[in-house]
N, C-alpha and C positions, 0 to 999 in steps of 0.2 A: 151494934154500931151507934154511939153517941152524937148526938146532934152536934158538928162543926161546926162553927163560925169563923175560924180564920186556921188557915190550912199550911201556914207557914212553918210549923212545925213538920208537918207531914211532909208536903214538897224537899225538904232536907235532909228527913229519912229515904227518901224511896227515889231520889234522883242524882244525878252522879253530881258530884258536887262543882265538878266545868259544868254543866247546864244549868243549879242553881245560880252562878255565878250572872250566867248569860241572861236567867228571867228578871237577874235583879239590874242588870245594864239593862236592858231593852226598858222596863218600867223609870229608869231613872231619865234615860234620851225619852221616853213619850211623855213626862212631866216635864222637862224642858220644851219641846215643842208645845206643851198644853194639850198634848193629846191624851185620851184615856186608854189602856192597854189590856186584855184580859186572854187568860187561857182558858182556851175551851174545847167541848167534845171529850173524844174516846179518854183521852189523858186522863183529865178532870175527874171520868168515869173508874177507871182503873187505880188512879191513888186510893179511893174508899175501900177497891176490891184489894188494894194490895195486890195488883196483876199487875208484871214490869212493863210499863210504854213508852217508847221513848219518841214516838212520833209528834213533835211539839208542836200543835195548832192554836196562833193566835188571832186575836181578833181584836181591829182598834176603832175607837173611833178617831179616823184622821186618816193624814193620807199612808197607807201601808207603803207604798214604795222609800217614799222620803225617809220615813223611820226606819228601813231595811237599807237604804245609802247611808243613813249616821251611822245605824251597828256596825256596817262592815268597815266605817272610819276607825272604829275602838278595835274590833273583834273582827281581825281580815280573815276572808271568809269565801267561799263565791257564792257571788249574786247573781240569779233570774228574775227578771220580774216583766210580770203581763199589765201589760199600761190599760189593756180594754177591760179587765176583770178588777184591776188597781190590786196586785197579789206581788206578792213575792216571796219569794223561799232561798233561802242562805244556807249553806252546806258548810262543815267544818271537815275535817279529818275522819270524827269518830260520831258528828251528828249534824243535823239540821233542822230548821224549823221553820215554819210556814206561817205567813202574815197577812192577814187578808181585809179589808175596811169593814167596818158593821154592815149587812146590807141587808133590806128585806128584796123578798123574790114576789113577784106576781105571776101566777102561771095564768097564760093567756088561754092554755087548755088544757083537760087532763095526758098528760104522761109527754109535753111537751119539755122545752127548756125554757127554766123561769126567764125572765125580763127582771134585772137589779137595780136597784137605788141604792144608794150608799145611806146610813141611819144611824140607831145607837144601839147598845149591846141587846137592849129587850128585842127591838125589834127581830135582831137576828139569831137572838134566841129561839125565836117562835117558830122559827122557817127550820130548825130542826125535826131529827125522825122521831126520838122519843125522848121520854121526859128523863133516863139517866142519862140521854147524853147533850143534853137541853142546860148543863148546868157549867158556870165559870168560874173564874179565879182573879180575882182584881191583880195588876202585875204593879201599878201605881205607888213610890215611896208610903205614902200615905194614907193606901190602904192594903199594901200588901199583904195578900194573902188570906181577905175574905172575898167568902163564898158568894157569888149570887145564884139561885133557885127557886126558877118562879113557877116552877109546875112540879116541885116537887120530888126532885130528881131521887134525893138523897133516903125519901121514904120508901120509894119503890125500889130501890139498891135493896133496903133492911129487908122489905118483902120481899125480893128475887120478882119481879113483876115490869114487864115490857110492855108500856101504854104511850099512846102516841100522842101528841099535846092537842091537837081538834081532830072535828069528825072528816074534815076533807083531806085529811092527811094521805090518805092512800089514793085520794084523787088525782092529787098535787103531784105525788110521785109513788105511779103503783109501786115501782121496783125496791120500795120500802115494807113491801108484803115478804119479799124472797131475805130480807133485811131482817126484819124483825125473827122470824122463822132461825134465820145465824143466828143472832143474839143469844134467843132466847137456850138455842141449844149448847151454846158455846159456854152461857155461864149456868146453865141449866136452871133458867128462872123460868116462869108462866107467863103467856102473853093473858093480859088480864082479859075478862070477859067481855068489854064493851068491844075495847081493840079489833078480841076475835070476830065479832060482828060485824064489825066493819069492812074485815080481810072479809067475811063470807057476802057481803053485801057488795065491796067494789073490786071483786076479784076480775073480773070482766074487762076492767081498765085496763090489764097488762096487756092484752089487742095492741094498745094505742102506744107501743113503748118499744121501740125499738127493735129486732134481733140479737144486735150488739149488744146493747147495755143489758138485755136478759143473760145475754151468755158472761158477760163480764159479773152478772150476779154469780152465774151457776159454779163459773170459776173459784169464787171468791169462796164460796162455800166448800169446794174439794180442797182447797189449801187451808182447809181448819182444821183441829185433833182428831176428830172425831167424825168425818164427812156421811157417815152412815146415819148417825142421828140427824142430820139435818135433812136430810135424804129422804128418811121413814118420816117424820114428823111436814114435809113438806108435800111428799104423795098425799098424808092423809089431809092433807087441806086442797088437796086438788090443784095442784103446783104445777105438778109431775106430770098431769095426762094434761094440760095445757102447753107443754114442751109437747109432749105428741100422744096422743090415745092410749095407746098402751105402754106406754116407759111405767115401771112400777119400782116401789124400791120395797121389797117385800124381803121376807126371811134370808132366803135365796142369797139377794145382792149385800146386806147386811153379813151374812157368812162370807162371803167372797172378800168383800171392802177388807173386815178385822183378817181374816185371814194373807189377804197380799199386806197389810201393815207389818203383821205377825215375821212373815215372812226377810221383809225387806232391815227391819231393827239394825244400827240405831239409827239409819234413814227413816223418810217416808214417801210413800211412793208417789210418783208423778200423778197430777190430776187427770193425765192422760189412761193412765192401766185402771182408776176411779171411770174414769167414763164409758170404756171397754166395758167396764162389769152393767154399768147402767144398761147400754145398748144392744147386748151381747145376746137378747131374746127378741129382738126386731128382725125386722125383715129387708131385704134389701133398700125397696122402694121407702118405707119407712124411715130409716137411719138415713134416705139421700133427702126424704122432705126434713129430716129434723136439719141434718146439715146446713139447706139452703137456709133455714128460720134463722139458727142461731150463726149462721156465716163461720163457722171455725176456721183459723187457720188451716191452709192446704195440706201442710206436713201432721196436723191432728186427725184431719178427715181422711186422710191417707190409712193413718193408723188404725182408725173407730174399719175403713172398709175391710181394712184387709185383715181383722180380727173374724168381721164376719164369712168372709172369704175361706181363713185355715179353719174354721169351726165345721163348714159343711165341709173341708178335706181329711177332717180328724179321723175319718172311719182306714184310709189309707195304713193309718200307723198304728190303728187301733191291734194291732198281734204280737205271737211271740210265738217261736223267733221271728224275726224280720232283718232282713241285712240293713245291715249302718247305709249303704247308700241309697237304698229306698228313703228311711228317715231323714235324710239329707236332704235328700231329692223335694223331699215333700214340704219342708221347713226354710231351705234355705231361700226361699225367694221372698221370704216377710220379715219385716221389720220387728225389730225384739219386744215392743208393746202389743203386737198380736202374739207374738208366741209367749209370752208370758201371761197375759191372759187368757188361751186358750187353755194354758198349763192348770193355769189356778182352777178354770171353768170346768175342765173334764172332769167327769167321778169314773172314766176308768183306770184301773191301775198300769195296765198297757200302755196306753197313750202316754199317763205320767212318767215313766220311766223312760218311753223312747225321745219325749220332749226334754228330759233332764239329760239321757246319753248327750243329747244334741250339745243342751248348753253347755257342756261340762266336758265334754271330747271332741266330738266330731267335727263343730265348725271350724274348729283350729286345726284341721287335719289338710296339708295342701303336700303336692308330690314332692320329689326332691331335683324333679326335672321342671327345668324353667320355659318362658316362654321363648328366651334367649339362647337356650343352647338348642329348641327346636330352631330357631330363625338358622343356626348355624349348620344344622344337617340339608338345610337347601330348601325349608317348608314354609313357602313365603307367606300364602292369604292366611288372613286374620279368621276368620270362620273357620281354617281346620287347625288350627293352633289350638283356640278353643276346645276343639272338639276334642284334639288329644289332649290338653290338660284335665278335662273331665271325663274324660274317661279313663287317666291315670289317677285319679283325685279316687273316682268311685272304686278302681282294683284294691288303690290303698285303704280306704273305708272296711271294704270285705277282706283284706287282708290276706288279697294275692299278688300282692309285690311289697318288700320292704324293704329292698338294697336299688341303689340308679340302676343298677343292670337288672334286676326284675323290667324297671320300666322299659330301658329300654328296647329287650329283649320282648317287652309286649309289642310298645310301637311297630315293631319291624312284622312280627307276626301278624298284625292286625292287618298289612298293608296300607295302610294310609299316611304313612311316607312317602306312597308313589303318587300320589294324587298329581 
């Protein structure tokens, strides 16, 4: 990679040519106001990689709002904008972009939320996590389309190397620890050796950071290509037993993760049936204190319990033969992120197959008598209606009735018609 100095050629290759259009109005309104305009961050980062981003972050000095009401005068669009942060973001059809004033942060403590002043492009340069994404893009007629790079961004891109711009950097914002760790595995570069030092010196500070914003890391990382490498490489830093003592992301969870991807092609599987695999060797009490730390949604923590739940009822379905409505019986009360990864999780081949009958036949299996033509034989509470459709459901599972008159002809045998 040759040392750039004006990237206006690049930005024309590698961005749809309506976005080129829009950096070159937004730089034309911020020289009319006298303001200065610049693209920065992941973008900036990924034009050198040649990785498609089309998430446009800019940065001015002036006021962001005001220049996001000119654009949407030329280019109508919808407009948000936060008057306390001075940000705005405009949406189009097929993209949007985000605009936000120069600002430096002061953090009044570590793993706090900074205190902003509004500044010039260095300044808010510096308040970045690391030095390839530390680097901008002039939007200005005048100088469109050079670089600024005051730490270097551009040489640690060539080296594949993730260094953070000062040593308080993980102070300022641990959750640039669980950051750096994506990055690094995402573009498969090396966090340099001072950096790692630092992660091993102010690893400590993640205490002071939230539940949320940890689990909004932890998230961020399952929706990458590759969630297992981030995973392994983030246990061995001691990531992993700070989420809870024994969460590990060993051999084990790495076979399972490639395997449900394997599986799911050309999806990718919810970060949910990812975190099933993570927790899926914890213990009760355990998976309920990780819960409370990282606060998951209700409907995730539903999923993660009752994963561990069918794992200790697997022994149930673990035979052969076994009737369809045992397996039913035993399956049908969980949610399909536990039974899918208890599927993936078990090594016996019993289980796997009575978990695959499930998906694949049996849940779709229901009588051919309704709950409506019982209502009409005289069988009014709701509790034995039930009770006769499940027990018409399990005859048809084992495959002793297959025409309405099998059912019926159970119903009446059964006596619970008289009820």
């Amino acid at each position: 990679m040759e040392k750039i100095n004006s990237l206006a050629e690049e930005l024309k290759k590698q961005l749809p040519a309506e976005l080129v259009e829009i950096l070159h109005l937004v730089g034309e309104i911020s020289s009319r106001l006298g303001y200065r305009i610049y693209l920065v961050g992941g973008v900036v980062r990924d034009l050198f990689l040649h990785r498609p981003n089309l998430d446009l972050d800019l940065v001015v000095e002036g006021d962001a709002i005001r220049l996001a009401e000119e654009l949407v005068k030329t280019r109508d669009g919808h407009l948000v904008t936060h008057s306390r942060f001075n940000t705005a973001r405009i949406e189009w059809e097929k993209w949007r972009i985000d605009i936000a004033c120069a600002r430096s942060e002061d953090y009044p403590e570590p793993g706090a939320l900074p205190e902003i002043k509004p500044c010039n492009i260095h300044s808010d340069l510096i308040r970045r996590d690391f030095s390839i994404n530390a680097m901008a893009i002039n939007l200005n007629p005048t100088n469109y389309g050079e670089l600024i790079d005051l730490y270097h961004g551009q040489e640690d891109l060539k080296h594949g190397i993730i260094r953070v711009l000062h040593d308080n950097s993980f102070r300022d914002d641990p959750t640039r620890i669980w950051r750096a760790v994506r990055y690094e595995q995402r573009l498969n570069f090396q966090i340099e050796q001072h950096t790692l030092d630092l992660i091993k010196r102010d690893i400590d500070y993640l205490k002071t950071v939230s539940g949320d914003r940890i689990r909004h890391e932890l998230e961020l990382c399952l929706t990458e290509e590759r969630p297992e490498r981030i995973l392994t490489r983030a246990d061995q830093l001691g990531l992993l037993a700070r989420l809870s003592p024994p969460l590990k992301a060993d051999e084990w969870v790495v076979r399972k993760i490639s395997r449900a991807r394997n599986l799911v092609q050309p999806y990718s599987p919810s970060k949910e049936l990812y975190l099933a695999f993570l927790v899926y060797r914890l213990s009760f009490e355990e998976l309920a204190l990780l819960i409370s730390y990282l606060r998951f949604p209700r409907a995730t923590s539903r999923e993660l319990q009752e994963t561990l739940q069918l794992r200790d009822q697997l022994h149930l379905i673990d035979r052969s033969p076994i009737a369809p409505s045992q397996i039913y019986r035993c399956l049908h009360p969980y949610h399909q992120i536990a039974i899918l990864a208890n599927l993936l999780a078990s090594d016996s081949a019993w289980i796997k197959e009575n978990i695959e009958l499930y998906l694949n036949r049996l849940r779709y299996v229901h009588p051919l008598t309704s709950g409506e033509d019982l209502k009409k034989m005289d069988i009014a509470s709701g509790p034995l209606i039930k009770e006769i459709l499940e027990m018409l459901r399990e005859a048809r599972l084992d495959g002793k009735v297959s025409t309405r008159d099998d059912e019926m002809r159970l119903i009446i045998s059964s006596g619970k018609h008289h009820h």
